[in-house]
ZATORKOL-252095 format. One line per 3 residues: number of its first residue (from 0); their letters; for each residue x, y, z of N, C-alpha, C. Coordinates in pm, 1 decimal, padded with zeros to 6 digits. Each point is the difference from the previous one (the first is absolute). Last residue first. Layout:
// ZATORKOL-252095
NUM> a> X:Y:Z:X:Y:Z:X:Y:Z | ... .
// end
This chain:
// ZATORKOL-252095
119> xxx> -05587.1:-05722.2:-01219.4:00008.2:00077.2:-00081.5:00148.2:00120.2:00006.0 | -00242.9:-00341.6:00264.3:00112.3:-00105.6:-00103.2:-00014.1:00113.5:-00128.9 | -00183.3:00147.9:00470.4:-00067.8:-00022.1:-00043.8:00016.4:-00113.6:-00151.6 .
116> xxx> 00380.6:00324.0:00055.9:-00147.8:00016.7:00081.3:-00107.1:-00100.5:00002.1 | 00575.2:00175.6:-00099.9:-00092.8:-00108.8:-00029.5:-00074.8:-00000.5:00074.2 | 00424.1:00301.0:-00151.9:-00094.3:-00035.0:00144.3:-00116.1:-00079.7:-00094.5 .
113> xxx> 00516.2:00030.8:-00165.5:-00114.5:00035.7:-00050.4:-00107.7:00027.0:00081.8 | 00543.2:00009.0:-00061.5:-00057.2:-00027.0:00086.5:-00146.6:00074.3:-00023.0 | 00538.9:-00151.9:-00159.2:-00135.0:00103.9:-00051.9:-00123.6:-00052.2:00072.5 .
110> xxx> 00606.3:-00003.4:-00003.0:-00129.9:-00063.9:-00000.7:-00126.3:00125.3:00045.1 | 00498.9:-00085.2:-00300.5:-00073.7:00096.2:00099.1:-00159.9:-00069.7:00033.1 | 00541.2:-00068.2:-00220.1:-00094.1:-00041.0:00046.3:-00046.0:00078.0:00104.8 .
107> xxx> 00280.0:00249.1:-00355.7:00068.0:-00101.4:00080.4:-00151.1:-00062.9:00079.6 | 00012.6:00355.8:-00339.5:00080.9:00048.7:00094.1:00046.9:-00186.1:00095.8 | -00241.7:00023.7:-00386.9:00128.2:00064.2:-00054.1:00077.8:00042.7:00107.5 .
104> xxx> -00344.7:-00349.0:00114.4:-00021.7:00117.8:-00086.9:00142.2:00040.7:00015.9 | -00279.8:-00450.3:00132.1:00089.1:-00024.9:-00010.4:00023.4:00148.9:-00114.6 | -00343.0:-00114.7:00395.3:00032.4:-00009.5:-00117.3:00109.4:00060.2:-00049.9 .
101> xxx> -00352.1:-00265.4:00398.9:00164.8:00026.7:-00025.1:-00032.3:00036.2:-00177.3 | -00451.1:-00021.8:00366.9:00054.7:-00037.1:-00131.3:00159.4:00073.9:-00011.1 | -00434.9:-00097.4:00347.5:00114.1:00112.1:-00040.2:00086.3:-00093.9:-00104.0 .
98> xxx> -00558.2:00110.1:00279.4:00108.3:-00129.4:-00066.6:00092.7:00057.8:-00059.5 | -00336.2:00058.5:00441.1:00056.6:00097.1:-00115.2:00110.7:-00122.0:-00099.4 | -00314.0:-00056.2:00388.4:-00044.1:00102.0:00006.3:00095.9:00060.8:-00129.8 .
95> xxx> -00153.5:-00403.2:-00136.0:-00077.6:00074.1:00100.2:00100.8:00025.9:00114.9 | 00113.5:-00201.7:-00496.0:-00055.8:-00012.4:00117.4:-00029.1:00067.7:00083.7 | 00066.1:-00140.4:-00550.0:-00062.8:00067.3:00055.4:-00016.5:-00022.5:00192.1 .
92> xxx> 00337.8:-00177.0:-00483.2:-00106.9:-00025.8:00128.0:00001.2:00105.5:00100.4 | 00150.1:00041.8:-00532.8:00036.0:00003.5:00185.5:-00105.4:-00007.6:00082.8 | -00058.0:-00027.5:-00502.0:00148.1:-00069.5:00024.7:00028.5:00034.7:00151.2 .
89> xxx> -00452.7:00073.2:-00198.7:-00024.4:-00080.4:00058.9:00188.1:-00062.5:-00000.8 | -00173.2:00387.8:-00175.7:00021.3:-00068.9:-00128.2:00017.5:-00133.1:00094.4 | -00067.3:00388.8:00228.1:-00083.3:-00026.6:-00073.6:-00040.0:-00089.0:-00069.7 .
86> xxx> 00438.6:00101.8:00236.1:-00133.7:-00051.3:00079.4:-00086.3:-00040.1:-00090.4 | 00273.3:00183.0:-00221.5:00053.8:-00132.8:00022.0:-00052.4:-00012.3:00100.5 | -00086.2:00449.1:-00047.9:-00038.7:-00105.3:-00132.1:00043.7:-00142.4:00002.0 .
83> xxx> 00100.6:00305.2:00345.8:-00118.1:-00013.6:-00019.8:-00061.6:-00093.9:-00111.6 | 00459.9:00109.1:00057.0:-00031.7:-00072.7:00115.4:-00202.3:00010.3:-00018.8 | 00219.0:00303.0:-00297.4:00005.2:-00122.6:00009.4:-00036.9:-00144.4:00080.4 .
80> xxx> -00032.2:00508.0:00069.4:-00054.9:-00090.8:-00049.3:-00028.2:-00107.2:-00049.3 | 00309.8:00180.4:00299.4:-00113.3:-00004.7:00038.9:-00097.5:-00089.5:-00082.7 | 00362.5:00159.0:-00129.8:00047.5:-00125.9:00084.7:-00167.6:-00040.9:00031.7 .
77> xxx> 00087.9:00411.4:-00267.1:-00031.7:-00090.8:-00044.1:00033.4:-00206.5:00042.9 | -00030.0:00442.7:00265.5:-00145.9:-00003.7:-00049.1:00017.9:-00114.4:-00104.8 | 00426.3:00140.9:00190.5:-00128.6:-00039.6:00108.2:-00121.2:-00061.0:-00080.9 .
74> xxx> 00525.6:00003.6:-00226.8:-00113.3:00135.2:00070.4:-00123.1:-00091.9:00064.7 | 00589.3:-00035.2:-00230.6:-00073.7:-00044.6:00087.3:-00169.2:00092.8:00061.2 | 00379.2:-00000.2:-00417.3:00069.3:-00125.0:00147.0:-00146.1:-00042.2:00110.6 .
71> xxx> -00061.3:00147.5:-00520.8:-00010.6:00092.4:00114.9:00086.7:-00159.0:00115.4 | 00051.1:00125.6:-00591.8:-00051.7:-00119.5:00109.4:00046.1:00082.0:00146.5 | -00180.6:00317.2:-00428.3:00105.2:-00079.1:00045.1:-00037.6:-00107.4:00127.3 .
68> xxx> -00314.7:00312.9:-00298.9:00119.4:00027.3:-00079.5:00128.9:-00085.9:00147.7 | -00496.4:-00075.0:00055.5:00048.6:00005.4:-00176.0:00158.3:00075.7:-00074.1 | -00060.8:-00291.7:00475.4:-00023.9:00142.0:-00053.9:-00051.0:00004.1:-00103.6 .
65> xxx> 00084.8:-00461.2:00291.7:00027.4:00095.4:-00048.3:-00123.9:00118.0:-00023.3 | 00227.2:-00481.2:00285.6:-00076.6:00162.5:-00001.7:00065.2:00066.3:-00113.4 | -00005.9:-00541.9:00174.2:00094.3:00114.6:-00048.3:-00126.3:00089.7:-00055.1 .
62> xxx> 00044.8:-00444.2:00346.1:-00071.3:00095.9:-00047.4:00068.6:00091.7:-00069.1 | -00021.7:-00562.3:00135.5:00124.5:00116.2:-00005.7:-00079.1:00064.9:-00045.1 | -00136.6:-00302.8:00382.1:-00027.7:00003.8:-00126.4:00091.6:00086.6:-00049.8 .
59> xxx> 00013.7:-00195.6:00441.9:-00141.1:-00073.3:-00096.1:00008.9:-00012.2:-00108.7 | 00474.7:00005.6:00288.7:-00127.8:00126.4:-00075.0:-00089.1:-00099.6:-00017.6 | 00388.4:-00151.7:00231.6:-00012.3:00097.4:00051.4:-00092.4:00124.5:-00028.2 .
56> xxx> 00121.3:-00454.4:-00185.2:-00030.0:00038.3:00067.7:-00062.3:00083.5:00041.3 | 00137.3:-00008.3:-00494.7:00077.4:00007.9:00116.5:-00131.3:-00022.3:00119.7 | -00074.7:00108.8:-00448.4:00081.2:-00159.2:-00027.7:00081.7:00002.3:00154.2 .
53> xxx> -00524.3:00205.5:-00195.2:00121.1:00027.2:00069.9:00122.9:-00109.7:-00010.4 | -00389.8:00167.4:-00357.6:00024.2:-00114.5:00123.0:00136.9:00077.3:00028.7 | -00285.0:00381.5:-00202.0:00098.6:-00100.3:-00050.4:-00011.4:-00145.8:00102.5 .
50> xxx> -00220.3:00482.5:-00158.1:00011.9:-00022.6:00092.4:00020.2:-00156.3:-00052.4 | -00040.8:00564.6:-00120.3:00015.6:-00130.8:-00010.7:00059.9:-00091.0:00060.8 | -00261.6:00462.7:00015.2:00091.1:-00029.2:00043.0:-00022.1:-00152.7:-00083.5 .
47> xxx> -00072.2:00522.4:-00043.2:-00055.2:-00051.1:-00054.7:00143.8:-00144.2:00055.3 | -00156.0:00594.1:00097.4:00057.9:-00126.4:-00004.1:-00021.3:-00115.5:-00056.7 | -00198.4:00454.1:-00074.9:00087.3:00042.3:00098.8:00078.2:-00116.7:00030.0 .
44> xxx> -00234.9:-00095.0:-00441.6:-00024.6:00068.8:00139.9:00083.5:00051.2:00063.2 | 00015.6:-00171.8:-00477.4:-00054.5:00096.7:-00009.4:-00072.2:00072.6:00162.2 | 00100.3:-00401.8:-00317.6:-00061.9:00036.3:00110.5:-00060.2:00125.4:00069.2 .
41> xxx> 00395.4:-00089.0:-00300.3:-00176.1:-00009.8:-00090.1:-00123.7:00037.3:00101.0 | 00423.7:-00018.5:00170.9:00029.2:00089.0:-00066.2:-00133.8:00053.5:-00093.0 | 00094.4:-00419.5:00235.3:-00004.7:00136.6:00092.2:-00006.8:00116.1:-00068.8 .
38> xxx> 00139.8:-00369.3:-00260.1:-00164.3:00013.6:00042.9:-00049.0:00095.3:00064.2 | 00454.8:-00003.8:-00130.4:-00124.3:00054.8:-00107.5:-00086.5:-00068.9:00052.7 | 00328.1:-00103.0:00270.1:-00027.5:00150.6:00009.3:-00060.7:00004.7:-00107.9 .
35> xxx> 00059.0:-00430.9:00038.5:-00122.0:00058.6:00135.8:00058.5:00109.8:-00035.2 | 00214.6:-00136.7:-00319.5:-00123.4:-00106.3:00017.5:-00100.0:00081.2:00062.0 | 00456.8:00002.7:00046.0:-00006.1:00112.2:-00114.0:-00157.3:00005.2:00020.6 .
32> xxx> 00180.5:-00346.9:00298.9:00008.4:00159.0:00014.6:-00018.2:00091.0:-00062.1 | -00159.7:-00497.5:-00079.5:00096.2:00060.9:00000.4:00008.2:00126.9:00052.5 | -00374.0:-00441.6:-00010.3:00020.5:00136.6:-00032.3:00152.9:00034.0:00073.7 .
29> xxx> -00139.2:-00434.2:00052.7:00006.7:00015.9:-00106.5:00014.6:00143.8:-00046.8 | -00288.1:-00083.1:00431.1:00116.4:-00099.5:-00043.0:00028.4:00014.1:-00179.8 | -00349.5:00196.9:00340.2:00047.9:00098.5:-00089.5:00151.3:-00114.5:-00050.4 .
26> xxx> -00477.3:-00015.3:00273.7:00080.7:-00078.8:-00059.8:00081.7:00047.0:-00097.8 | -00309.5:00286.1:00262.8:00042.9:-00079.0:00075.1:00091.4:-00154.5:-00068.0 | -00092.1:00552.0:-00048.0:00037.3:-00095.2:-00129.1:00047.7:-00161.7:00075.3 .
23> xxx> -00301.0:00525.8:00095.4:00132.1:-00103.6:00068.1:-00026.5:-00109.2:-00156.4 | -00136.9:00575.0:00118.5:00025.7:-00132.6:-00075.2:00100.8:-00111.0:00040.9 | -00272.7:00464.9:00219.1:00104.7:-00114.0:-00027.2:-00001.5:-00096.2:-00092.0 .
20> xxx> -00190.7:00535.6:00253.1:00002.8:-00131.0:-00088.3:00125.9:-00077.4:-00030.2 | -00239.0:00279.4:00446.5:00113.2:-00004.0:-00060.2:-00013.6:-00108.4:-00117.3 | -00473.1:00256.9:00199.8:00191.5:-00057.3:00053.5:00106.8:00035.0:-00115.1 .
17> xxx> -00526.1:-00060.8:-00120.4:00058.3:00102.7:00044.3:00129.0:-00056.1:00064.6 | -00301.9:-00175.3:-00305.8:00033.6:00039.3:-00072.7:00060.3:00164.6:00112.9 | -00328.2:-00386.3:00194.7:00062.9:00030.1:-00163.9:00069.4:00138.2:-00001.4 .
14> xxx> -00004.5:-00163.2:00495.7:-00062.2:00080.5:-00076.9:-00005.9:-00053.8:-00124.1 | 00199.5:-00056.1:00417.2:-00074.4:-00098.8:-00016.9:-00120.1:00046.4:-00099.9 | 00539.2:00095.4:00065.6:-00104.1:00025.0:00009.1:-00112.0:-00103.3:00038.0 .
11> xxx> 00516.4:-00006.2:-00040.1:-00054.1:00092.5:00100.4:-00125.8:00073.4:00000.2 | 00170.9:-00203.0:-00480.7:00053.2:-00061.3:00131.2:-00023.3:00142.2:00083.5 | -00194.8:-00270.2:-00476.2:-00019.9:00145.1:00077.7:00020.5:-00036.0:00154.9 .
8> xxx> 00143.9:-00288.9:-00447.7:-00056.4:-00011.7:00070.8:-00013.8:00161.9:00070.4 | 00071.3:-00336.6:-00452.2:00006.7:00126.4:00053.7:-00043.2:00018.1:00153.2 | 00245.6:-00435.4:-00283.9:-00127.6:00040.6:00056.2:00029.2:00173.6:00047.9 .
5> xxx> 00148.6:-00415.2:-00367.5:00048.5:00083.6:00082.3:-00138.0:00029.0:00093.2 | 00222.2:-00378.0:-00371.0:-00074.0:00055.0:00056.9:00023.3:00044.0:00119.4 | 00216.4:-00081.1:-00489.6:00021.7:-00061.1:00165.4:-00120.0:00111.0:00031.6 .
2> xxx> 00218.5:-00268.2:-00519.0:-00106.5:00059.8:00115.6:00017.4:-00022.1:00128.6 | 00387.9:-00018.3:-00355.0:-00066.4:-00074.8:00026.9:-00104.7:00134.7:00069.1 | 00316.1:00127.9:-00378.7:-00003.8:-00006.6:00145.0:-00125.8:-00077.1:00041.3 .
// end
């Protein structure tokens, strides 16, 4: 299996090591479904999302959620976080009073809406 890099992140805090943890997998192309549930699984959080190009319009990006034990249709904290990390990772322009991102999840396109301060 090739190398992919992930990121942990601590969502609804502004704490280490308090909130909600996450693992995102912002270039997850090439991984299979069996794939992302033993990572999730290795992982080892409450979620763990991978995150794909979109091939439609109507999304930025395609997001699939998982468990360590199954793929979730749909949860908050790891939309959330994501959308943070592809800020981070400088893939969504950042604008002032909030920047919103289409993503393309098990339930059908949902947009995600970040507040931006200051180009933070």
């Amino acid at each position: 299996m090739p190398e992919y890099t992930f990121y942990q992140v601590d969502v609804f805090t502004s704490q280490p090591f308090g909130g909600n943890p996450l693992a995102v997998f912002p270039d997850a192309a090439g991984l299979d479904t069996a794939q992302m549930q033993a990572i999730a699984k290795e992982m080892n959080l409450s979620e763990t999302t991978f995150v794909f190009a979109s091939n439609t319009p109507e999304a930025d990006y395609v997001v699939r959620i998982f468990t360590p034990e199954s793929e979730m249709l749909f949860a908050g904290h790891p939309v959330v976080g994501t959308h943070w990390v592809l800020a981070h990772l400088g893939r969504v322009t950042l604008r002032e009073p909030v920047t919103t991102v289409r993503f393309a999840l098990n339930v059908g396109v949902r947009a995600a809406a970040l507040p931006v301060e200051n180009g933070v």
